[in-house]
C-alpha positions as a Markdown table, in Angstrom:
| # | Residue | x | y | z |
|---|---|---|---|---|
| 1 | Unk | -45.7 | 37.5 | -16.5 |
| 2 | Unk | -48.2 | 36.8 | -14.2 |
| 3 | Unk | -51.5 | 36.1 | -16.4 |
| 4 | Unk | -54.7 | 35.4 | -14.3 |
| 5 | Unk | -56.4 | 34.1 | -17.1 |
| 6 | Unk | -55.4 | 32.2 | -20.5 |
| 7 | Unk | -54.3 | 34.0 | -23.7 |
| 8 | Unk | -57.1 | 35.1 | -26.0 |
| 9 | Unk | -56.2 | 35.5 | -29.5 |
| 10 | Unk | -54.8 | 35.2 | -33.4 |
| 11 | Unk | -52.3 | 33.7 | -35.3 |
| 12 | Unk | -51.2 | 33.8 | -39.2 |
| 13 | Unk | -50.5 | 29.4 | -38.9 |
| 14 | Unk | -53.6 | 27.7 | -40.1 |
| 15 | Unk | -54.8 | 30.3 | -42.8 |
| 16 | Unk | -51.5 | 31.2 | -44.5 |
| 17 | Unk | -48.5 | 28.9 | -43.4 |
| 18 | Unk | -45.2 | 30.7 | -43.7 |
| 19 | Unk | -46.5 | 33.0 | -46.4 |
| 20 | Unk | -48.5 | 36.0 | -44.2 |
| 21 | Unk | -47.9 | 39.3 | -44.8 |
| 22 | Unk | -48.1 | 42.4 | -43.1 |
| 23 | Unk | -51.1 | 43.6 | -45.1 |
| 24 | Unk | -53.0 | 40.4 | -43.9 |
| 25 | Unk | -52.1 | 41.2 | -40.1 |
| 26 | Unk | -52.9 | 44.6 | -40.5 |
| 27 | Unk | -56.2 | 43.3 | -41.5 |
| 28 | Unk | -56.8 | 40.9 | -38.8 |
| 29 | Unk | -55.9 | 43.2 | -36.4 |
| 30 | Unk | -58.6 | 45.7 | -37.6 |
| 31 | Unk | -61.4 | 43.4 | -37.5 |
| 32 | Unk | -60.1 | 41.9 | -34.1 |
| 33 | Unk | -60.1 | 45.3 | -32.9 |
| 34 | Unk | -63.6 | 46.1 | -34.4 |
| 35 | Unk | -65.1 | 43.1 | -33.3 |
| 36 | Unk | -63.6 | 40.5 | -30.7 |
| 37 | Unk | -61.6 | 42.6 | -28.5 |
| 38 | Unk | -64.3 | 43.6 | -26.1 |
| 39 | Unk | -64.4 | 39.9 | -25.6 |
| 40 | Unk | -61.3 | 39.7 | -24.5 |
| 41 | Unk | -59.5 | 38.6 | -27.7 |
| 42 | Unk | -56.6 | 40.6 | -27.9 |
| 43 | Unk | -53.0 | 39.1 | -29.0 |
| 44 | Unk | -52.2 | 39.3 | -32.8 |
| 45 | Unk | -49.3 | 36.9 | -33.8 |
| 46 | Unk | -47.6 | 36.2 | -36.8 |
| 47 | Unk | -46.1 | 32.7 | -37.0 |
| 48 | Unk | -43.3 | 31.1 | -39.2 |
| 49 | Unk | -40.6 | 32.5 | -41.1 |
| 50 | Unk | -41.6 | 36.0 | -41.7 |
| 51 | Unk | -37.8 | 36.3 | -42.8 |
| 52 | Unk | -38.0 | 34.7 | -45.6 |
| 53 | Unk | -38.5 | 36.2 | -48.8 |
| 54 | Unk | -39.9 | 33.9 | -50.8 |
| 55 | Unk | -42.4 | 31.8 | -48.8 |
| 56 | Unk | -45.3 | 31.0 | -50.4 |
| 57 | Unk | -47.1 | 28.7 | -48.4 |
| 58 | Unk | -47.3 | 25.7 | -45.5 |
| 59 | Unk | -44.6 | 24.2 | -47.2 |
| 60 | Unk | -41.0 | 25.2 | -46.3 |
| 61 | Unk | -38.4 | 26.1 | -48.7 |
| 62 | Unk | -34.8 | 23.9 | -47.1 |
| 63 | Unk | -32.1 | 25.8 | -46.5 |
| 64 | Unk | -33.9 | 29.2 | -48.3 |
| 65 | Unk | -32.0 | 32.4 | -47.6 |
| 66 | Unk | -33.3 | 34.4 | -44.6 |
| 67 | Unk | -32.9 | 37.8 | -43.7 |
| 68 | Unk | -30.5 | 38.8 | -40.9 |
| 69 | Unk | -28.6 | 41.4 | -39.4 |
| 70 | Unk | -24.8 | 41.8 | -38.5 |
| 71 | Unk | -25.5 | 39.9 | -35.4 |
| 72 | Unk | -27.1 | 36.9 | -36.3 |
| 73 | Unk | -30.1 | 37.7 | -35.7 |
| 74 | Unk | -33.6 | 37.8 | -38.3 |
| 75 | Unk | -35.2 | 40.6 | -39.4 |
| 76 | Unk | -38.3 | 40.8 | -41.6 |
| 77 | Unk | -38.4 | 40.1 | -45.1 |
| 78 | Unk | -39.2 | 43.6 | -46.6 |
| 79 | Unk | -41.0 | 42.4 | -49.7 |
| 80 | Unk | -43.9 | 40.7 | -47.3 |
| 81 | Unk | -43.1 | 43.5 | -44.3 |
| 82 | Unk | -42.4 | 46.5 | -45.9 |
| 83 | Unk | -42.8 | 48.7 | -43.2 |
| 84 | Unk | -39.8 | 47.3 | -41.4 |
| 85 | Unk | -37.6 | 48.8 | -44.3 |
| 86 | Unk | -34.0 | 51.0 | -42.9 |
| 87 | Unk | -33.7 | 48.2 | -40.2 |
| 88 | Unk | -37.3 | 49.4 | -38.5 |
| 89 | Unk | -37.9 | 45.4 | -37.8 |
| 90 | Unk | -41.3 | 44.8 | -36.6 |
| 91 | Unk | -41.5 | 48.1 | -34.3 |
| 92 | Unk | -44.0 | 50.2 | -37.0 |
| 93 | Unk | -46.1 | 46.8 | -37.4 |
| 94 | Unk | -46.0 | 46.4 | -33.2 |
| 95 | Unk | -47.0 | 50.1 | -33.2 |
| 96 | Unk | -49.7 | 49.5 | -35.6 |
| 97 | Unk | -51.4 | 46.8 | -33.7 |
| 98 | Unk | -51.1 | 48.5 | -30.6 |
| 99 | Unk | -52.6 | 51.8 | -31.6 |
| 100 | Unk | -56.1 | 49.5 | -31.7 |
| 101 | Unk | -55.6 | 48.6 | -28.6 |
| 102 | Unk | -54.2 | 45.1 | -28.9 |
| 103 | Unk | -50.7 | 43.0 | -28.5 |
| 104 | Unk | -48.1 | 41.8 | -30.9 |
| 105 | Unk | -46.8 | 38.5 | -31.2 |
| 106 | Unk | -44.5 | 36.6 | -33.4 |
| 107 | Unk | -42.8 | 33.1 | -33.6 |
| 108 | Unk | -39.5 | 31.9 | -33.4 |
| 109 | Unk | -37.4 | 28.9 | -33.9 |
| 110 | Unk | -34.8 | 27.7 | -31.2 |
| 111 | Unk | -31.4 | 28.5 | -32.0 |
| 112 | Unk | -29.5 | 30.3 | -34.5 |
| 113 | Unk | -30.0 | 30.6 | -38.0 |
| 114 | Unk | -27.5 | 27.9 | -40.3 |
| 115 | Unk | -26.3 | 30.7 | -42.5 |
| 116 | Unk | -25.1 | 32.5 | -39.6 |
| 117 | Unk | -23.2 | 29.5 | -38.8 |
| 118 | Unk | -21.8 | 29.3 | -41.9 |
| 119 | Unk | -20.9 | 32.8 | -42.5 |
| 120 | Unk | -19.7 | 33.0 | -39.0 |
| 121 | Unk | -21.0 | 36.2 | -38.1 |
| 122 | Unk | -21.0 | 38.2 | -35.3 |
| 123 | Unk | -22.9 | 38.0 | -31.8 |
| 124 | Unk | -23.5 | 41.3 | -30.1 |
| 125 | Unk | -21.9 | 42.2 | -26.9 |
| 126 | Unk | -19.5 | 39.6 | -27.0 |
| 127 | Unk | -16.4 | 38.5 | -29.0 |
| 128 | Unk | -17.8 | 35.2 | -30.0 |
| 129 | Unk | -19.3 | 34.1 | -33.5 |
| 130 | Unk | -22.1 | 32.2 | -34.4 |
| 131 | Unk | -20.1 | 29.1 | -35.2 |
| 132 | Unk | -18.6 | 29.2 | -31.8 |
| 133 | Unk | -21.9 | 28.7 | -29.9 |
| 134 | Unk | -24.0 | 26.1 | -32.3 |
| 135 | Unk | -24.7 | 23.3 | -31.4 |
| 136 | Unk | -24.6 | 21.4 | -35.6 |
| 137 | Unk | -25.9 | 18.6 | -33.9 |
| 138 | Unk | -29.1 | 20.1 | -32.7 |
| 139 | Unk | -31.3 | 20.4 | -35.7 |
| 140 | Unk | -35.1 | 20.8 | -35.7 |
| 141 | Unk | -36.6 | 17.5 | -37.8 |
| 142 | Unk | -39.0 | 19.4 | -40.0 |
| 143 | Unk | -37.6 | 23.0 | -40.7 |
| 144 | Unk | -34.1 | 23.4 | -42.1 |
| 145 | Unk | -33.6 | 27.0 | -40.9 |
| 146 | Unk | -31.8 | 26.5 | -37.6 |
| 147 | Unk | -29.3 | 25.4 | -35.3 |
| 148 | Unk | -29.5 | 24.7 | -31.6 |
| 149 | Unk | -27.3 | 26.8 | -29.5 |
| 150 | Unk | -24.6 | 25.0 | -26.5 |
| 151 | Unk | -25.6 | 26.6 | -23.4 |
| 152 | Unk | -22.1 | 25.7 | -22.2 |
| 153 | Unk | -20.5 | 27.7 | -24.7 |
| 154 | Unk | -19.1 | 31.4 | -24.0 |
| 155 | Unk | -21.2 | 33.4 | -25.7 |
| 156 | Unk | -24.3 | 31.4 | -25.8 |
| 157 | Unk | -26.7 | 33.6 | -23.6 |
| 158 | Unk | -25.2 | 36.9 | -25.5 |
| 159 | Unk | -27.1 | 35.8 | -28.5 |
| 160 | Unk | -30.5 | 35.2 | -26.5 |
| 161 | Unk | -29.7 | 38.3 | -24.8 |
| 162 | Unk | -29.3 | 39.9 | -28.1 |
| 163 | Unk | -32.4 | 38.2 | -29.5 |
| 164 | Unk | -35.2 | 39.9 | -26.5 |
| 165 | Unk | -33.3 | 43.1 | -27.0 |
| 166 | Unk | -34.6 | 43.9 | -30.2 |
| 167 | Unk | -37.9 | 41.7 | -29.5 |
| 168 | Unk | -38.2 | 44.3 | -26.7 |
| 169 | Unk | -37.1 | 47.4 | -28.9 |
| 170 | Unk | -39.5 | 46.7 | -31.7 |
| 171 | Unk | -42.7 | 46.3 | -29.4 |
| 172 | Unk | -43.1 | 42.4 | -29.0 |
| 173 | Unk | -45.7 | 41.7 | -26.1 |
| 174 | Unk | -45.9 | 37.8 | -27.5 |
| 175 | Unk | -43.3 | 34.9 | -28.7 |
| 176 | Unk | -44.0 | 31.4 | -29.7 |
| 177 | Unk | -41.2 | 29.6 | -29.8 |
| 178 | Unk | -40.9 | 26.8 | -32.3 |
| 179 | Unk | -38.7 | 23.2 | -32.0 |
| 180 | Unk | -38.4 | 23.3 | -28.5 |
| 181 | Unk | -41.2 | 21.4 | -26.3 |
| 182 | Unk | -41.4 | 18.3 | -26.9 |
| 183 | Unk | -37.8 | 16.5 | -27.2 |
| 184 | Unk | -36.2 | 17.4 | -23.7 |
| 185 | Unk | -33.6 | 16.8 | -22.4 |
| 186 | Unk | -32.5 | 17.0 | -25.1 |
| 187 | Unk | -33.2 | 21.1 | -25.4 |
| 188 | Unk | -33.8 | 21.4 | -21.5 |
| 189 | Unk | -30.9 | 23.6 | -21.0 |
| 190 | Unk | -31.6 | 25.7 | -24.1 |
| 191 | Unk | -34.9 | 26.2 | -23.2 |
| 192 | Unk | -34.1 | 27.6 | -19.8 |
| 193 | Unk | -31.3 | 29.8 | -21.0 |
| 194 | Unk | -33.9 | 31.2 | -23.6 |
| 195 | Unk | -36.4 | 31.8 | -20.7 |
| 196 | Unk | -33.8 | 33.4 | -18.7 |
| 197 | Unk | -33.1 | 36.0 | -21.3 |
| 198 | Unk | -36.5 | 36.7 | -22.2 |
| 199 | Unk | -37.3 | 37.3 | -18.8 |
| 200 | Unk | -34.0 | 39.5 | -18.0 |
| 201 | Unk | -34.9 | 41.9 | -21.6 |
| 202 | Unk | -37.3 | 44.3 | -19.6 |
| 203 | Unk | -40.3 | 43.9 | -21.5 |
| 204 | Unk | -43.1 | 41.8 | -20.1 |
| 205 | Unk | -43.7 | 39.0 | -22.6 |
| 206 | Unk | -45.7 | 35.7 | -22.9 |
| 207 | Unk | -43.2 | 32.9 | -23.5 |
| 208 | Unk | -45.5 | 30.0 | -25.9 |
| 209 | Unk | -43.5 | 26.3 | -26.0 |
| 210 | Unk | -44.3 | 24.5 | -29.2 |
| 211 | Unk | -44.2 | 21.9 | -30.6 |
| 212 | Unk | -46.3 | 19.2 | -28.9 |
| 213 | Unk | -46.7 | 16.8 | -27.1 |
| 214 | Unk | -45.3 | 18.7 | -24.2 |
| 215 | Unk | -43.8 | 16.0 | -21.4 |
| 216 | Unk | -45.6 | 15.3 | -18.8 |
| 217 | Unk | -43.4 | 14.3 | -16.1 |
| 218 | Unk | -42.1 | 17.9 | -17.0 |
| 219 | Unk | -44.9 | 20.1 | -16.4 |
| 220 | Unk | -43.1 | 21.8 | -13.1 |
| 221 | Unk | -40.2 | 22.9 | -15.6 |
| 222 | Unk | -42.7 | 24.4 | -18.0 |
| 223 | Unk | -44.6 | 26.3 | -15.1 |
| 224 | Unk | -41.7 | 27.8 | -14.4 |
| 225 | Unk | -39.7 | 28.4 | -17.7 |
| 226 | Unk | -43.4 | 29.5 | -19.7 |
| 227 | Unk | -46.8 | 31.1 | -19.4 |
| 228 | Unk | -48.2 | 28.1 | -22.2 |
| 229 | Unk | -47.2 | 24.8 | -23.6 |
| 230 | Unk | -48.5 | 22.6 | -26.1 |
| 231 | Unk | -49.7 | 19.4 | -25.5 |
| 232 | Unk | -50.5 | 18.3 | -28.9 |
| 233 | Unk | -48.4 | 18.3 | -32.1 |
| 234 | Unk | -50.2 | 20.9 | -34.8 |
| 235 | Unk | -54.3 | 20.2 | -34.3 |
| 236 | Unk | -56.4 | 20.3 | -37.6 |
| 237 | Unk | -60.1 | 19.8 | -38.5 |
| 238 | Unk | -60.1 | 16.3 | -38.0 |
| 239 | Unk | -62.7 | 14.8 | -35.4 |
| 240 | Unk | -59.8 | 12.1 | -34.4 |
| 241 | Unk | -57.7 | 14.5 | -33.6 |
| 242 | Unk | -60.6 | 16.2 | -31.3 |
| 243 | Unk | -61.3 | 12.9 | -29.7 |
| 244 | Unk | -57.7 | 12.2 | -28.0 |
| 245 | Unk | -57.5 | 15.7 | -26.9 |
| 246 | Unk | -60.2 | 15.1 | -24.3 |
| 247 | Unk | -57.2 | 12.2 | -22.7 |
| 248 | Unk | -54.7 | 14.6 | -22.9 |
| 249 | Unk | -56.7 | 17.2 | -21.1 |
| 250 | Unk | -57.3 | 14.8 | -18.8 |
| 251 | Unk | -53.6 | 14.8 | -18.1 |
| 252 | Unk | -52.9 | 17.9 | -17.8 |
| 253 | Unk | -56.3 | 19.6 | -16.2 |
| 254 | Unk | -54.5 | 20.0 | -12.6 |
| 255 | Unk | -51.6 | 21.8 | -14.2 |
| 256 | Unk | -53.2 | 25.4 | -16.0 |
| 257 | Unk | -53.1 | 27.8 | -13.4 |
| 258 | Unk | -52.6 | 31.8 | -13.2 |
| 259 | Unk | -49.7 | 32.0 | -15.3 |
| 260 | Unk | -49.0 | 29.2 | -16.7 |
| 261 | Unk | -51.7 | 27.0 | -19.3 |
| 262 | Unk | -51.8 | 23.9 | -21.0 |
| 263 | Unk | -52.1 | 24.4 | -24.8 |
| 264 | Unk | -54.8 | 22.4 | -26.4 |
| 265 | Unk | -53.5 | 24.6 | -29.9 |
| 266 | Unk | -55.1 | 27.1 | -32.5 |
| 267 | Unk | -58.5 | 26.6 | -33.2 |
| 268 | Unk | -59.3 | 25.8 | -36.9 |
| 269 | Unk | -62.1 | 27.6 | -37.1 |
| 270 | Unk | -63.6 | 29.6 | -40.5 |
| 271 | Unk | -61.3 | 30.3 | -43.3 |
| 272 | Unk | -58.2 | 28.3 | -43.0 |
| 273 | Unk | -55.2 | 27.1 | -46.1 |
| 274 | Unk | -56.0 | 30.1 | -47.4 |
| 275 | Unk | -52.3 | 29.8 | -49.3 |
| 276 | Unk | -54.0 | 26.6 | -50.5 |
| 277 | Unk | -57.2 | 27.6 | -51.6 |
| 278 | Unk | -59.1 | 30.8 | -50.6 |
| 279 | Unk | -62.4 | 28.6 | -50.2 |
| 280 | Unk | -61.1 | 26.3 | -48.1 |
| 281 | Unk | -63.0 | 26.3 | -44.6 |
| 282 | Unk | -62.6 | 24.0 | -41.6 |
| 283 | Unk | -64.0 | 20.6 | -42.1 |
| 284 | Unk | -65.6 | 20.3 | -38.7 |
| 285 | Unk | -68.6 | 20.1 | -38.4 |
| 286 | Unk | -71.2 | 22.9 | -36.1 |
| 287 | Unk | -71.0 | 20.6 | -33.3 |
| 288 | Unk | -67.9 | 19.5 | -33.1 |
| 289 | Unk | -66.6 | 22.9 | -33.4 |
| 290 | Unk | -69.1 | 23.6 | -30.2 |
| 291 | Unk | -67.8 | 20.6 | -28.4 |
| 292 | Unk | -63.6 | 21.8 | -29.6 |
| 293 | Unk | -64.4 | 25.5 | -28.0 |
| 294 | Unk | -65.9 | 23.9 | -24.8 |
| 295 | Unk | -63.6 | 21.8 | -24.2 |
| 296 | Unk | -60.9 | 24.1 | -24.9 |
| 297 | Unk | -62.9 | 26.4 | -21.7 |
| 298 | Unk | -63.4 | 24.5 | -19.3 |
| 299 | Unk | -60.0 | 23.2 | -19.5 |
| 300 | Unk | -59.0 | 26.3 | -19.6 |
| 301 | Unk | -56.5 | 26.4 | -22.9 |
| 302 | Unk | -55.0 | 29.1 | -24.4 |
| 303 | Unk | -57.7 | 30.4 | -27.1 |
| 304 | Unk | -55.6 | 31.1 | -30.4 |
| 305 | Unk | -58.0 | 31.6 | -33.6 |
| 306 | Unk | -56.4 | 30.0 | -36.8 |
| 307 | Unk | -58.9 | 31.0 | -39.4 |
| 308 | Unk | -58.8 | 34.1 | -42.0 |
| 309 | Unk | -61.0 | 36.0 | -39.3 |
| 310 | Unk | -62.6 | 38.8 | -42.0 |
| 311 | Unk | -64.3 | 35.9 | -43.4 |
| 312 | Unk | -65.8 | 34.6 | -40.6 |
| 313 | Unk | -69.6 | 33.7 | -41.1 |
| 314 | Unk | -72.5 | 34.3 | -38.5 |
| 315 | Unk | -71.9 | 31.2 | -37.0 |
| 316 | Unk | -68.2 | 31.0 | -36.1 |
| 317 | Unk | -68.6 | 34.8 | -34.8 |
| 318 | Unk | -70.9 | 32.9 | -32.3 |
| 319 | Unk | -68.8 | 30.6 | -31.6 |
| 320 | Unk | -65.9 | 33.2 | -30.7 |
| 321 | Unk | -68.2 | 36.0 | -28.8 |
| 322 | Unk | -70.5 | 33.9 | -26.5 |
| 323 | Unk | -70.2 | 35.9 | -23.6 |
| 324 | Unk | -71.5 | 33.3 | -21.0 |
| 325 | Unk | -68.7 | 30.1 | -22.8 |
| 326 | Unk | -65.9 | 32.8 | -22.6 |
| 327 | Unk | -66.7 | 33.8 | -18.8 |
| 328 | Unk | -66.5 | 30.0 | -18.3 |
| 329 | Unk | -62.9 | 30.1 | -19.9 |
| 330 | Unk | -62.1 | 33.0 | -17.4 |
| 331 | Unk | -63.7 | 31.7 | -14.6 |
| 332 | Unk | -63.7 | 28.6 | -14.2 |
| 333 | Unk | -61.1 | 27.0 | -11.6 |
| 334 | Unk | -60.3 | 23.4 | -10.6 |
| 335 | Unk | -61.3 | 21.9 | -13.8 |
| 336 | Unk | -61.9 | 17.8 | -14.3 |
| 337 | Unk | -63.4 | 15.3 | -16.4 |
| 338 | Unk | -65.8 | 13.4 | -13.7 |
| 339 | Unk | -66.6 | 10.3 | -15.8 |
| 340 | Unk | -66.0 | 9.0 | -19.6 |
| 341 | Unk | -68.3 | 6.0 | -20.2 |
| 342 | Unk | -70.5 | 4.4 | -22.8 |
| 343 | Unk | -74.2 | 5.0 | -22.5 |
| 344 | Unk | -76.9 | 3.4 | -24.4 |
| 345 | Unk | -74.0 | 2.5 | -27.1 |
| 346 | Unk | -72.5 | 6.0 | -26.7 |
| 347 | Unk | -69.6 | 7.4 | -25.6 |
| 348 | Unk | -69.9 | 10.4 | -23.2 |
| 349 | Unk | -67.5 | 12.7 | -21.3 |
| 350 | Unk | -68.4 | 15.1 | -18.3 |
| 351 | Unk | -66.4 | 17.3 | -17.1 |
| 352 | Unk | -67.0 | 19.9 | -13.9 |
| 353 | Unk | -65.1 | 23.4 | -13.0 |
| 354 | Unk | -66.0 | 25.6 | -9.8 |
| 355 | Unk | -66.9 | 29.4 | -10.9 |
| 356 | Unk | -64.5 | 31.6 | -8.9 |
| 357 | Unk | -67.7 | 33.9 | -8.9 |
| 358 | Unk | -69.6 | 31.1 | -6.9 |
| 359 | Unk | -71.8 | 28.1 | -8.5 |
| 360 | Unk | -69.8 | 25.7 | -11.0 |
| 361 | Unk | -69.5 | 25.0 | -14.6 |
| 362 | Unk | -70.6 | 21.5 | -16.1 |
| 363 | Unk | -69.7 | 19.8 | -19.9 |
| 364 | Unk | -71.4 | 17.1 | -20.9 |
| 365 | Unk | -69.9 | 16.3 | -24.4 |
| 366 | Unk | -71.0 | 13.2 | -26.7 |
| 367 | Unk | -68.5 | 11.6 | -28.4 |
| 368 | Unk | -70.4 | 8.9 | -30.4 |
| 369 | Unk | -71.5 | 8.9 | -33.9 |
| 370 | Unk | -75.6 | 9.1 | -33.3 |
| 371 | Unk | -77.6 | 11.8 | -31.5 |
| 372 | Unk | -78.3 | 10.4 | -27.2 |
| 373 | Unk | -79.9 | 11.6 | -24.0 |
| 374 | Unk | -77.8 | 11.4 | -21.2 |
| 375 | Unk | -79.5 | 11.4 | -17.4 |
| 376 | Unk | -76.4 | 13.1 | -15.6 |
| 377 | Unk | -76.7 | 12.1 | -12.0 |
| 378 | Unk | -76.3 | 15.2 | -9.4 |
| 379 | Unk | -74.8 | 13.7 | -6.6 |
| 380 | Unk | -71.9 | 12.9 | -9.7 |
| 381 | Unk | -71.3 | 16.8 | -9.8 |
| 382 | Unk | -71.1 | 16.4 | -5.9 |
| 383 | Unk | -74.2 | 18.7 | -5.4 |
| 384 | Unk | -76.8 | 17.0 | -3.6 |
| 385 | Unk | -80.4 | 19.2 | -3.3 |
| 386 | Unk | -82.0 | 21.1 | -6.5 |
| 387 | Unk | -79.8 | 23.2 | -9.3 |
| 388 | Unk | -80.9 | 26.0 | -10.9 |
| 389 | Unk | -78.7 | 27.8 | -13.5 |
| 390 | Unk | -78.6 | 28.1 | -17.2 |
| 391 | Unk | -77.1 | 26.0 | -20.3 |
| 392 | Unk | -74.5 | 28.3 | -21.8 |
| 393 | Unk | -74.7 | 27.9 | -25.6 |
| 394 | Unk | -78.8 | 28.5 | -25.6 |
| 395 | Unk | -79.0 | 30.9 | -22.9 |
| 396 | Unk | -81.6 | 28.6 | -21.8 |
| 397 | Unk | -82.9 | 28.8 | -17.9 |
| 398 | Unk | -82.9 | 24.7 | -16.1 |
| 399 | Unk | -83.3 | 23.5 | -13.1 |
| 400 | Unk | -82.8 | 19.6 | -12.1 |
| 401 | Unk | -83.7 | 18.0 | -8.9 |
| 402 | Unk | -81.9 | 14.4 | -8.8 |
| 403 | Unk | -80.6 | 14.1 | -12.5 |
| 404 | Unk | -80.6 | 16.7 | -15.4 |
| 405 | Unk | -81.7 | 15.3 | -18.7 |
| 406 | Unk | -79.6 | 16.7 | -21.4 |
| 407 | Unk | -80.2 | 16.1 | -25.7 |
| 408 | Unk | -76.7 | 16.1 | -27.7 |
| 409 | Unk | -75.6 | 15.8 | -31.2 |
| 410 | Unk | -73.3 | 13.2 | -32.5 |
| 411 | Unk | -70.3 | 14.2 | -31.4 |
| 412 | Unk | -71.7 | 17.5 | -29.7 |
| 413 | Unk | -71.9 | 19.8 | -26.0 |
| 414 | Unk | -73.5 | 21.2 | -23.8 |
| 415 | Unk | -72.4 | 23.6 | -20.7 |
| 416 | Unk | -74.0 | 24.7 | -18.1 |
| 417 | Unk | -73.3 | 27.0 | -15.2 |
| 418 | Unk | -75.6 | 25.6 | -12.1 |
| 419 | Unk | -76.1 | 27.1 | -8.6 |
């Protein structure tokens, strides 16, 4: 799939673990639909083990009893899905969220399930079992439901086959698969098998490679096995975890193109642990959430809200429905960070974009722990004459001849879009 811009949209992680239910989606779809898809939000996704019965929370339960079918694949757990009762899967739920005019995801883990391994069922379209193509060996280090599958093995690409043809017959527009980025080679060959087969099912789906950090020295093979890729293990509401991801930006800037985007992760915005706490909300701070969602635009990430969105406050709809910071996300092309250095005792960061519409996109982003006034040089941005344009948050009209003076919080942005 050919995606000319970066994926906009939701996912059930950071607000209710492995525990979401289909009357929770079904709610978050609505108020997406209401209220963010004219935006441009539009994908709905709903992450980790939805076939498990019995998940409560971020935690996992080891070696829990999924739901399957005769072919070693999962199915939904009816109790937290009950629409996909009489073998339905996630087609009535798909339907659902597409009848409001949006897209359905949901995750997966590499490999095949362990108890179809040790029950040595069936694979469809072949004679092979599920203990014929496992790879024992190839476990995922935090989640005990899987093994890896042996590309070399007879049979292997049978079972991915089989997996995208009922992805594709219940509806699936989305999948993020899980355990599979970050430790090649030694899942290289697994992960191109899988992205073979996804691409071969006749649906058009975006293909999402988590966990990070995603490999550098890599980043071709993701281009061409992927539409997104994570860079960063799972991001929280923790400034120092908001601080390194302007280096691994950085590193990856020159890679997000039309099709294929670097994943700075969900945003952990609002309402999040709900299975926690149903008052828990994200611990960052106005600005740093400002200076997370620029960053994440002018870099151009994948845009993936983590938060329980019907309780979102006036402030993070803001945040998710300024029309000028999301054009940036869409238009910007050619994104860099221009300096990093310490001013007056402060750390700053600027970063520039050219607007495919003509003019270009400048971040100025302070990463100290007092307020600052930066001077940011013109001739830096490679412009050299007067600027006229607005800053992007405000709204605000500026114009700079030599240098443009710009006011930031502690550990706060600004963006502007400058002819």
């Amino acid at each position: 799939m050919n995606l000319k811009t970066a994926p906009m949209g939701w996912n059930s992680w950071d607000c209710y673990g492995a525990a979401v239910n289909e009357e929770t989606v079904r709610k978050n779809a609505e108020f997406m639909a209401k209220h963010l898809k004219q935006y441009g939000w539009e994908y709905v996704t709903v992450d980790i083990q939805w076939s498990a019965p019995n998940a409560k929370n971020h935690d996992y339960d080891p070696f829990t009893e999924l739901c399957m079918d005769e072919y070693s694949r999962l199915i939904p757990a009816e109790n937290r899905f009950p629409s996909s009762a009489g073998g339905k899967g996630f087609a009535p739920l798909a339907e659902y969220v597409h009848s409001l005019g949006l897209k359905f995801g949901i995750h997966i883990m590499r490999g095949i399930p362990r108890q179809a391994v040790h029950k040595n069922t069936k694979i469809k379209g072949t004679d092979k079992t599920a203990r014929q193509i496992a790879k024992t060996a190839s476990i995922c280090a935090w989640n005990t439901d899987m093994y890896g599958v042996d590309p070399s093995k007879e049979g292997a690409r049978a079972y991915y086959d089989s997996l995208f043809e009922l992805y594709a017959s219940w509806g699936v527009d989305f999948i993020k698969c899980d355990d599979i980025a970050r430790e090649l080679p030694h899942e290289e060959a697994e992960m191109v098998m899988l992205s073979e087969a996804l691409h071969s099912c006749g649906r058009d789906m975006i293909l999402s490679l988590s966990p990070g950090p995603a490999l550098l020295e890599k980043a071709e093979l993701y281009k061409q096995v992927c539409n997104m890729w994570r860079i960063t293990d799972d991001f929280w509401d923790k400034w120092e975890l908001l601080y390194n991801m302007f280096e691994r930006c950085e590193k990856w800037a020159s890679h997000n193109g039309a099709g294929h985007w670097a994943d700075a992760d969900m945003l952990p915005i609002g309402a999040i642990l709900q299975d926690y706490d149903e008052n828990i909300v994200t611990k960052f701070t106005k600005s740093e959430q400002i200076t997370m969602l620029t960053l994440w635009c002018i870099f151009r990430s994948p845009l993936i809200i983590g938060g329980e969105m019907t309780k979102f406050d006036d402030f993070t709809m803001s945040l998710i429905t300024n029309e000028n910071i999301l054009k940036m996300h869409r238009n910007a092309r050619h994104s860099h960070q221009v300096w990093r250095r310490e001013i007056d005792g402060v750390e700053h960061i600027l970063w520039t974009a050219a607007s495919c519409d003509g003019g270009q996109y400048v971040a100025i982003f302070n990463a100290g722990d007092r307020d600052s006034t930066v001077e940011i040089s013109i001739s830096d941005l490679e412009i050299y004459g007067s600027v006229k344009g607005k800053e992007l948050w405000s709204g605000d009209e500026i114009s700079a001849e030599k240098t443009l003076s710009v006011t930031l919080e502690s550990h706060g942005a600004k963006a502007f879009y400058l002819k």
